[in-house]
C-alpha positions in Angstrom: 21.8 172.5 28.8 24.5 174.4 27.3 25.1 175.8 24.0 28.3 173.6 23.4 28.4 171.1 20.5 29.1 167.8 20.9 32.1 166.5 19.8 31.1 163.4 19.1 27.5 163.8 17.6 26.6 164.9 14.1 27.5 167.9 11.8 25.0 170.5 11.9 24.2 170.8 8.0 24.5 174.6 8.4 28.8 173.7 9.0 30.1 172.7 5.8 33.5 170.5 5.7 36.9 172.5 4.6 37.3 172.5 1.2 40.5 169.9 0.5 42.8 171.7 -1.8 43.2 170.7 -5.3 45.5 167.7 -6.6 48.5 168.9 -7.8 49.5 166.1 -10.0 45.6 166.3 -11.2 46.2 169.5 -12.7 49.3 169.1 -14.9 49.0 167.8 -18.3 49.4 164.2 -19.3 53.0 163.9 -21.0 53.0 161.4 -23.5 56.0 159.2 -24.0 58.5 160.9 -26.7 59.2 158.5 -29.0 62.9 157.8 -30.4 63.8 157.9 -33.9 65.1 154.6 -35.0 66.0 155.2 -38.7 69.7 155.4 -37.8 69.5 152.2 -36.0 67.4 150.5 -39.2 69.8 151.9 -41.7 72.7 150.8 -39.8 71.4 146.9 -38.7 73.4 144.9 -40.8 76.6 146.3 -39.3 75.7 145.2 -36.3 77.1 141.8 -35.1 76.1 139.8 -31.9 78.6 137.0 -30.8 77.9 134.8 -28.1 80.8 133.0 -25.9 83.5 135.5 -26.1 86.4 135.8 -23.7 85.0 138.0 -21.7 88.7 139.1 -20.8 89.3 139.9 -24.3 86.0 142.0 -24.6 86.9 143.8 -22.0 90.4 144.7 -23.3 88.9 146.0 -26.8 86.7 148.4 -24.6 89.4 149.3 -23.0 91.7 150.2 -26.0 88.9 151.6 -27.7 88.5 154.1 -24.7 92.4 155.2 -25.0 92.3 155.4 -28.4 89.2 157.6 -28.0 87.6 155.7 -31.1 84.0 153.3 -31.0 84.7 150.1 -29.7 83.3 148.6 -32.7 86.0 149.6 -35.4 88.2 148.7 -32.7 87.3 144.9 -32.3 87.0 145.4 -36.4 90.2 146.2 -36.9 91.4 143.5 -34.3 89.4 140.8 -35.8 90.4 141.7 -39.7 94.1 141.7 -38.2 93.6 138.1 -36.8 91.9 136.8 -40.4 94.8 138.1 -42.2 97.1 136.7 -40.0 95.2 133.1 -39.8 95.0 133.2 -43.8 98.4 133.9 -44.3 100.0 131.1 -41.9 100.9 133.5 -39.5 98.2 132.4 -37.2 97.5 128.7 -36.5 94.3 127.2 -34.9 94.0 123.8 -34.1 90.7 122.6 -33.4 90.5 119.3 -31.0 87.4 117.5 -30.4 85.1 118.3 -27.2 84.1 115.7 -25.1 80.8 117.7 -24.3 80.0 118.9 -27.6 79.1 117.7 -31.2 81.9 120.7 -32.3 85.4 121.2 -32.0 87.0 123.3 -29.7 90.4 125.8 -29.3 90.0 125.5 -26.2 90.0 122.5 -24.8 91.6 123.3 -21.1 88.9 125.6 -20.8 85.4 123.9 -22.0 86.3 120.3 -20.2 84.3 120.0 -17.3 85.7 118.9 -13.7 83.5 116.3 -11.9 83.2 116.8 -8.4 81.6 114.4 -5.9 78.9 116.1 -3.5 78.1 114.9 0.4 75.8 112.5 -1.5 77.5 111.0 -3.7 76.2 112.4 -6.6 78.3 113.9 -9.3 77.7 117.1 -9.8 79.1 119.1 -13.0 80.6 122.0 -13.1 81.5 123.5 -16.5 82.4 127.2 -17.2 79.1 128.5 -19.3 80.9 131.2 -21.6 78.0 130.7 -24.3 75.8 133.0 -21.7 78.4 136.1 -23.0 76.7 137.7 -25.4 79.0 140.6 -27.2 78.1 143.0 -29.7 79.7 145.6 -31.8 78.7 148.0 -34.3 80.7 149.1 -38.0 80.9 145.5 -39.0 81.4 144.8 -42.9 78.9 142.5 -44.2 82.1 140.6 -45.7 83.7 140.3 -42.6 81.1 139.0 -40.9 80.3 136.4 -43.4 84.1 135.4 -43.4 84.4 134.9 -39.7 81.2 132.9 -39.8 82.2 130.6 -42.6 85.1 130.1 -41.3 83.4 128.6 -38.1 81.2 126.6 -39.9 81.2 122.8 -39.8 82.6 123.5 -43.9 85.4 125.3 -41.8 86.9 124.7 -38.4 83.9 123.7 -36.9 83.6 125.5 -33.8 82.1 127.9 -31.6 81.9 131.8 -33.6 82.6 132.9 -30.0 85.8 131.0 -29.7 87.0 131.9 -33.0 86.4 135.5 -32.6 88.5 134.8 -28.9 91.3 133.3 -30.7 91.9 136.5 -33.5 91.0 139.1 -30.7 93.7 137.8 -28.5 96.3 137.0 -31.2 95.7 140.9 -32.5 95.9 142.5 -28.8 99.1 140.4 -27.8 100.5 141.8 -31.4 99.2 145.1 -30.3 101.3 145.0 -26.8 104.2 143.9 -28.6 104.2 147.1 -31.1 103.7 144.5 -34.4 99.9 145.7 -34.6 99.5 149.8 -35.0 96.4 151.1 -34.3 96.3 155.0 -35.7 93.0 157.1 -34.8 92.5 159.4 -37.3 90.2 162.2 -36.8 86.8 162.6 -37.9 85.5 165.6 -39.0 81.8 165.9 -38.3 80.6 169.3 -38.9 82.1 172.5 -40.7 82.2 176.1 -39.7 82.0 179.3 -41.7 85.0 181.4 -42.5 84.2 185.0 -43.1 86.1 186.1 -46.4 86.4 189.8 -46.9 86.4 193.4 -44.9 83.2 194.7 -43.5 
C-alpha cells in the first residue's frame, strides 16, 4: 500500500485546517447613529405652514422664482400670498365662490373639481375626478397672523372653501402681477456673519 492519502477519507488530527482570516467588518467599531439637533426646527414650528390641494402649477412657479431670486421659497410664496390678501381686501381681487356638486364647500374652481362620468365596457360609470387634495405644500417663514388670516378667510365664517384653493387663487393673481411688472419682488441681502478688520500698523 502506498503512503498516499486519501482524498476522500478523513483528516489525520495531526493536519490542522488553515486558519480563515479575520472578519473585517468584525473588527471595526460599532458607529452609532449621530443624532440631529432639532432645536432650530422646534423653535421655528409655528412658521411652518402645510397646505393641502394647491395648484401644483403654481407651486412649482414660486420654487421657481424663489430659485432666480436666489431667496427661500418660503418668504417667496409669503410675500405672494400677503400680495394676494391685500389685493382681495382692497377690491382689487374678487373671488367668487360657487357651490360644488361633490362637496359640502364651495369652490373657485368649478371647471376644475366637476367630475366627468365616463361609461366603461360594462356599463358601469366610473368617476374620474382630478384628486388635487393629495398635494400637500409647505413653506417655511410664515407669520402666525398670516396664517390665521388665510385660514379664516376660508372658513365656513368666510368663503367657505378649500385653504388649498384659496392659497391657488392669491398665488396666481400675485405671479400674473409679477409677469406683468405691477408686483416687485427686491432680494435684499442678508448678512450672516462678520469679519475682522485690522485697525492700526504693526
Amino acid at each position: 500500500m502506498s503512503d498516499r492519502r486519501n482524498p476522500f477519507g478523513d483528516i489525520p488530527a495531526s493536519e490542522s485546517a488553515p486558519a480563515t482570516p479575520p472578519d473585517l467588518y468584525e473588527s471595526l467599531p460599532v458607529a452609532t447613529p449621530r443624532r440631529r439637533k432639532r432645536d432650530w426646527e422646534r423653535e421655528h414650528q409655528n412658521e411652518k405652514v402645510v397646505y393641502r390641494g394647491v395648484d401644483p402649477q403654481a407651486a412649482l412657479q414660486v420654487r421657481q422664482l424663489a430659485e432666480e431670486l436666489c431667496v427661500p421659497i418660503g418668504e417667496v410664496a409669503r410675500s405672494l400670498l400677503e400680495y394676494g390678501l391685500d389685493a382681495y381686501s382692497h377690491g382689487k381681487l374678487n373671488l367668487d365662490p360657487r357651490p360644488n356638486p361633490e362637496r359640502l364647500r364651495m369652490t373657485l374652481f368649478p371647471k376644475r373639481t366637476a367630475s366627468k362620468r365616463k361609461t366603461g365596457k360594462a356599463g358601469r360609470k366610473k368617476l374620474s375626478k382630478e384628486a388635487s387634495w393629495r398635494v400637500v405644500t409647505t413653506w417655511r417663514n410664515f407669520s402666525a397672523e398670516l396664517k390665521d388670516e388665510i385660514s379664516v378667510l376660508a372658513s365656513e365664517k368666510g368663503l367657505d372653501i378649500p385653504v388649498g384653493e384659496l392659497v391657488s387663487a392669491f398665488l396666481q393673481y400675485a405671479l400674473k402681477a409679477y409677469g406683468s411688472g405691477e408686483l416687485i419682488l427686491q432680494p435684499v441681502e442678508k448678512v450672516t456673519s462678520y469679519s475682522l478688520a485690522l485697525d492700526g500698523d504693526f
